[in-house]
C-alpha positions in Angstrom: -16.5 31.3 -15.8 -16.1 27.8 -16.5 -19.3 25.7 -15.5 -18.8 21.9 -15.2 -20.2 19.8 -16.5 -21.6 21.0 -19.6 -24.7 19.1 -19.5 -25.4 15.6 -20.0 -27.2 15.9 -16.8 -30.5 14.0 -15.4 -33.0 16.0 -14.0 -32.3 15.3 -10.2 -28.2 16.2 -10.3 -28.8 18.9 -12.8 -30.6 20.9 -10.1 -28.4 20.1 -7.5 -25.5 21.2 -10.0 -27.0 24.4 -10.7 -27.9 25.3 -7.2 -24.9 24.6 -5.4 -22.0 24.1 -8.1 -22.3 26.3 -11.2 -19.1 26.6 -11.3 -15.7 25.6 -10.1 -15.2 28.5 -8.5 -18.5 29.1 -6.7 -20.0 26.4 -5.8 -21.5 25.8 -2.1 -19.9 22.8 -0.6 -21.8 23.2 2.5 -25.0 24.3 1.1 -25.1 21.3 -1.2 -24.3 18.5 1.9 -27.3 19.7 3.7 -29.6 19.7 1.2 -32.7 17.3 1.9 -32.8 16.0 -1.0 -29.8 14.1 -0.9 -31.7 11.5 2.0 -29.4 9.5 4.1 -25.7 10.4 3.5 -22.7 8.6 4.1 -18.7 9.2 3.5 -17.0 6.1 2.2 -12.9 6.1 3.5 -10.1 3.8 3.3 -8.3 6.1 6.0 -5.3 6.1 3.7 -3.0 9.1 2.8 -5.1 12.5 2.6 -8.6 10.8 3.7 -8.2 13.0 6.7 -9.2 16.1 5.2 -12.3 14.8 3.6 -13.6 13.6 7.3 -12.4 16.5 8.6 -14.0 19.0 6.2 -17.2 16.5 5.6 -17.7 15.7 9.2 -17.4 19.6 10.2 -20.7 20.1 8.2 -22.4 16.8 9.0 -21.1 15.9 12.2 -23.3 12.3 13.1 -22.5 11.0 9.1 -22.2 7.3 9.3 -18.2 7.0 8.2 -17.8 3.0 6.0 -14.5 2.0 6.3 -14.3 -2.0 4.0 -11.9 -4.0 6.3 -10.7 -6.3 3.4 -8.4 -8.0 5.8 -5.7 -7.1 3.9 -4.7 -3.9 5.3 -1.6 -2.7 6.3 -1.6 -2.7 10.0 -0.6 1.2 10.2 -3.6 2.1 8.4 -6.1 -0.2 11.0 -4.2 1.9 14.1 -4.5 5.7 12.1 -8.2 4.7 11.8 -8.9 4.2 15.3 -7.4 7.8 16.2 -9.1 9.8 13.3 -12.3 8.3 14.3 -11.4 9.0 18.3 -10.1 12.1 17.2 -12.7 13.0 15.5 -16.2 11.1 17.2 -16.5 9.3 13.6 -20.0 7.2 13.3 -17.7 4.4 12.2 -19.3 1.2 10.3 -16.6 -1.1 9.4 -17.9 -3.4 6.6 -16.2 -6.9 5.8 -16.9 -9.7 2.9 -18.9 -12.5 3.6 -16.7 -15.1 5.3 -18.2 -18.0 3.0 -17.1 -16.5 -0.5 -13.9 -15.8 1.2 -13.5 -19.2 2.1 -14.9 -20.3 -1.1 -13.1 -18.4 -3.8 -10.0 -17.3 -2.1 -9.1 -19.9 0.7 -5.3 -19.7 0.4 -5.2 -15.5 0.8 -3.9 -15.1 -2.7 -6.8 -14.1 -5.0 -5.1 -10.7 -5.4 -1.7 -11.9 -6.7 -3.5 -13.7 -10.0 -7.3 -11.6 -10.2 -7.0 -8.4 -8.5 -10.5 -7.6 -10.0 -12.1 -10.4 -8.5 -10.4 -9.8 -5.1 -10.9 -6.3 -5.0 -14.9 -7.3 -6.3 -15.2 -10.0 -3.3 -13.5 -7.5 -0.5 -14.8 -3.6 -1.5 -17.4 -4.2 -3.9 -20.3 -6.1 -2.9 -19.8 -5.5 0.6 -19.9 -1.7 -0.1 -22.9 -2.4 -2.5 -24.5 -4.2 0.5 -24.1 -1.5 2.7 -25.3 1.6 0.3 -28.1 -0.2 -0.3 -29.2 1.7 2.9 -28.2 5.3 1.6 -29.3 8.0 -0.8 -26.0 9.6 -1.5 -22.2 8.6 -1.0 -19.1 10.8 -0.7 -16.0 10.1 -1.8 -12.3 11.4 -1.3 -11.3 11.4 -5.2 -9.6 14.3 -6.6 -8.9 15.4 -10.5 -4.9 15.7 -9.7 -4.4 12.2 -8.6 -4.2 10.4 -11.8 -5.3 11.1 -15.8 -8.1 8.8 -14.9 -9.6 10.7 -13.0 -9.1 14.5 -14.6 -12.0 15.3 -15.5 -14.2 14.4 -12.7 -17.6 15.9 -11.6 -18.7 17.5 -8.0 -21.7 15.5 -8.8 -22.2 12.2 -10.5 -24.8 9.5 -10.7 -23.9 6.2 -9.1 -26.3 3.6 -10.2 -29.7 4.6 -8.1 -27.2 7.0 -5.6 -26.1 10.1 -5.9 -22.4 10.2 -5.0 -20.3 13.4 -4.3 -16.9 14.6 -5.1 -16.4 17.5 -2.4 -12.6 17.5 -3.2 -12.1 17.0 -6.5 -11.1 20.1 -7.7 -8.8 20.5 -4.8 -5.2 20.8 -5.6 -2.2 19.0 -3.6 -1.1 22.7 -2.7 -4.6 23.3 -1.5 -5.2 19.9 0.1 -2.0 20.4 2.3 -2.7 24.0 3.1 -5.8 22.7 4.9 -4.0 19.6 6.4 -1.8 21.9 8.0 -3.8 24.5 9.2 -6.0 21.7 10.7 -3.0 20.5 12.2 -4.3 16.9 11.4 -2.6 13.7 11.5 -1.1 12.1 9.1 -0.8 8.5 7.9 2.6 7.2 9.0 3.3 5.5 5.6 3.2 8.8 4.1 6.4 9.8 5.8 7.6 6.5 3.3 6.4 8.1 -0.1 3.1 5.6 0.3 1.0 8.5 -0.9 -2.1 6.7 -2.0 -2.7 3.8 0.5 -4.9 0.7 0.1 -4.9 -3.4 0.8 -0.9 -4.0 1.3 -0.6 -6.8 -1.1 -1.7 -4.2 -3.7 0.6 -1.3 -2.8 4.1 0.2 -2.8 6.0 3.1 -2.0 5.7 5.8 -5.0 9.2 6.7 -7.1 10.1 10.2 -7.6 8.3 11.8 -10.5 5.4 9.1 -10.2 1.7 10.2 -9.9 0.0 10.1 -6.6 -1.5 6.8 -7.7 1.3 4.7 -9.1 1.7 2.7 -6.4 -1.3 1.4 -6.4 -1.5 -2.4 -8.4 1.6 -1.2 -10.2 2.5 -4.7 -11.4 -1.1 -5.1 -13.1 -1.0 -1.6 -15.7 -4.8 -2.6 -16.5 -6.3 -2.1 -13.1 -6.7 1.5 -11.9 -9.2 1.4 -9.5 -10.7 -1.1 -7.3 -14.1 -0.8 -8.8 -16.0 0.7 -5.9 -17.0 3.5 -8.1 -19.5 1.3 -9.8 -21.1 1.7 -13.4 -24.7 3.3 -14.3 -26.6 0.0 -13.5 -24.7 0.1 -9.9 -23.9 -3.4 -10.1 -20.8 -5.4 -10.9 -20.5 -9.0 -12.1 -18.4 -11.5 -10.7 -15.5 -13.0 -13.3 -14.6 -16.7 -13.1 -11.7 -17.6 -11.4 -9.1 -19.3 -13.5 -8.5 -23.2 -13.0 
């Protein structure tokens, strides 16, 4: 039986890992998202395409998790409204969580950060106020899965995110798998999907994807560098800000 990861482990996830997820094919979703040790939890969504089925399964197990949705201001106005009903739908402890309106002001005053730094946009509008906002949690979960993109293939249940522990519950789910369970749930869908917007975030930043594309291409497709918009922060958990260009 495959067991992942190998090792590489500190002590803390390593027990964790070996308790609930010793392998990919037995691990103890629900075992692992009760577990004490984990402290204060919280699910991090953009309410974009497939983000359903992570509050649905998630919220099933830990039904008062606080739910933080960043409001960039820059979202497309179908994925404000499908927000509103999954968290009605589902009695979501939303927190929405917004960038400070003075280094808004200050480093992006005309609304067009994104079309010249994406990084710096993305760092000003997700990062720090998500990094703000954890600062309050033990553990974070997350919606990524292995089969959206290379870049993310070889992702862990378990990882360590700076002093958090953050959590994976779907990423060995499979698209077949993911809309086997959308279906059975009978649970709403995004209405860009119906489009071929199959991974949705800020609408500056995102387009319709082509046939034969991965579920992520749309995303920042005129800027091949950028993959992610750096929520998923490094070992330190903190991010720099880059200077923006005179």
């Amino acid at each position: 039986m495959e067991s992942w990861p190998p090792g590489g482990l500190d002590p803390e996830i390593a027990i964790l890992q070996e308790t609930y997820i010793p392998s990919i094919a037995g691990s103890d979703m629900a075992g692992l998202l009760k577990d004490e040790r984990l402290g204060r939890v919280a699910i991090v969504s953009s309410f974009g395409a497939e983000s359903v089925i992570l509050l649905h399964y998630v919220s099933g197990i830990l039904p008062e998790v606080d739910v933080l949705f960043l409001d960039t201001g820059k979202h497309f106005p179908e994925t404000l409204e499908y927000r509103d009903k999954v968290v009605n739908d589902f009695d979501l402890n939303l927190r929405v969580l917004t960038p400070e309106e003075e280094e808004v002001a200050a480093e992006d005053p005309d609304g067009r950060l994104h079309s010249y730094e994406p990084e710096t946009c993305c760092r000003l509008r997700k990062v720090f106020p998500l990094q703000d906002a954890l600062a309050g949690y033990d553990t974070w979960i997350s919606g990524r899965k292995r089969y959206q993109a290379a870049t993310r293939a070889s992702m862990p249940v378990l990882e360590r995110d700076g002093e958090r522990i953050k959590i994976n519950p779907l990423a060995f789910w499979s698209k077949e798998e993911l809309d086997g369970y959308h279906e059975r749930h009978s649970l709403p869908r995004h209405p860009l999907e119906a489009q071929n917007y199959l991974s949705i975030g800020c609408a500056p930043c995102t387009r319709a994807v082509k046939p034969g594309e991965n579920a992520r291409a749309g995303r920042w497709a005129d800027t091949p560098d950028k993959t992610e918009c750096g929520i998923h922060l490094g070992p330190d958990g903190r991010f720099r800000r880059s200077s923006k260009p005179s």
